[in-house]
C-alpha positions in Angstrom: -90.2 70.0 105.0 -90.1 68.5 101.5 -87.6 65.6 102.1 -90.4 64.8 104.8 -92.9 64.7 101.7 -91.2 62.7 99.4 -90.4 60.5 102.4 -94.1 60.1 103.4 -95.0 59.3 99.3 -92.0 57.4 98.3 -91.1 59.7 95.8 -87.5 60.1 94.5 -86.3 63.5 93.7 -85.3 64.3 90.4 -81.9 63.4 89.5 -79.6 66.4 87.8 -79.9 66.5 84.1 -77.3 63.9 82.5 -74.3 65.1 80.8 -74.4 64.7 76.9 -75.0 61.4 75.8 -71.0 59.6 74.5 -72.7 57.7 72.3 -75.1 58.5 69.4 -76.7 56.6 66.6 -76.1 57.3 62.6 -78.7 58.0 60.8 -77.2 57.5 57.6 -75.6 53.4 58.5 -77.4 52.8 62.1 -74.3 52.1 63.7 -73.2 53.4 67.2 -70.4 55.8 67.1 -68.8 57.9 70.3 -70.5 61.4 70.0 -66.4 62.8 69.4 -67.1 61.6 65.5 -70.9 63.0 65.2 -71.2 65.5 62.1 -74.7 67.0 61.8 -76.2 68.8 59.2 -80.1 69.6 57.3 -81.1 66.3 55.3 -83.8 66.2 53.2 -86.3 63.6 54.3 -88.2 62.8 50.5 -90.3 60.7 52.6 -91.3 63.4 54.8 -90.7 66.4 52.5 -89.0 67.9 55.1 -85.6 68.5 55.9 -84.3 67.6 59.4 -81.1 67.5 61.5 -79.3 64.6 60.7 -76.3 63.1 62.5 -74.3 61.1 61.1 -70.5 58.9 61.6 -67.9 60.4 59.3 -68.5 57.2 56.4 -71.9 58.3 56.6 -71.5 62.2 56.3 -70.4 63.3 52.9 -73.4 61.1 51.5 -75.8 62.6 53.3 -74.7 66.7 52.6 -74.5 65.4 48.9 -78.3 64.5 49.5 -78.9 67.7 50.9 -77.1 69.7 48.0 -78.9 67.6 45.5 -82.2 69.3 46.9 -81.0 72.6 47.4 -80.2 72.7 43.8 -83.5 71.8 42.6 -84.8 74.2 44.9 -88.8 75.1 44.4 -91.2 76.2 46.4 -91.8 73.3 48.7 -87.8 73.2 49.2 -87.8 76.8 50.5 -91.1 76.2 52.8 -89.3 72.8 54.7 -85.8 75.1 54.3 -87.4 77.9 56.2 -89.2 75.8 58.4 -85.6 74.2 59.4 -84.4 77.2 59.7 -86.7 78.2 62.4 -86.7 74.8 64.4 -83.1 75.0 65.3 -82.9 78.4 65.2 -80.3 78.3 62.9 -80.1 82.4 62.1 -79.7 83.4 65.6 -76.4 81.1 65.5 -75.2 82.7 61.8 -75.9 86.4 61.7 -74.4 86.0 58.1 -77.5 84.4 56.6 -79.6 87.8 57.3 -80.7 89.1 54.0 -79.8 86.5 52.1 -82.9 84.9 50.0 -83.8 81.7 51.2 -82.1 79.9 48.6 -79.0 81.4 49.1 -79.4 80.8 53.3 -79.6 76.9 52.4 -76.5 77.2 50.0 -74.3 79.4 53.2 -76.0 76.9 55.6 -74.4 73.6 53.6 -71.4 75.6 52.6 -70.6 76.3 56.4 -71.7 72.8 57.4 -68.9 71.5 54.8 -66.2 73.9 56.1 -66.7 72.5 59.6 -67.8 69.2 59.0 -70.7 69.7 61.1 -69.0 69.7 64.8 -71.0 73.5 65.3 -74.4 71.9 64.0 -73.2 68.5 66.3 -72.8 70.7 69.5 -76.2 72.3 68.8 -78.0 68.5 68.7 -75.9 68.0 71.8 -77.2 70.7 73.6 -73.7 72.3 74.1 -74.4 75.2 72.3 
């Protein structure tokens, strides 16, 4: 019966969701790189005040957790607000039990301290929506 619907209103079903895009876009040089090299990782935004998920090519990558690091270790109160709030977005704690009673300044530090370990392939799954 519904084929007959959509047939009688020229509407199209909906297609299955795409696989994961190949391709992505650094934020870091605006370049197109296959999503194989994608790092991501929390960047503070000074624009914004916030700090977001960045993804960036491998050039752009170290810069940008250097960035993050910087803020971390001038860490105040609006740091740990956008921190926590980061946190939360990507549901960050559910993925690493090991941040659980730690303050939030010391969460950020684990967080960019994993983030370096693995260059950022867990976090880069996660933006994918593989994890």
């Amino acid at each position: 019966m519904i084929p007959i619907f959509d047939w009688l209103f020229r509407r199209k079903r909906r297609a299955a969701p795409a696989a994961p895009a190949e391709w992505f876009v650094c934020s870091g040089c605006y370049e197109t790189h296959r999503s194989s090299r994608m790092h991501a990782l929390p960047w503070w935004n000074p624009d914004a005040r916030a700090f977001f998920m960045s993804t960036r090519c491998g050039d752009c990558f170290l810069v940008a957790l250097a960035e993050a690091r910087g803020r971390v270790r001038a860490w105040d109160s609006e740091a740990e607000k956008a921190f926590r709030s980061f946190l939360d977005i990507w549901k960050i704690e559910a993925r690493m039990p090991q941040l659980a009673g730690l303050s939030p300044r010391a969460a950020a530090e684990a967080v960019l301290e994993y983030v370096e370990q693995t260059d950022g392939r867990p976090f880069a799954t996660v933006f994918l929506g593989q994890a």
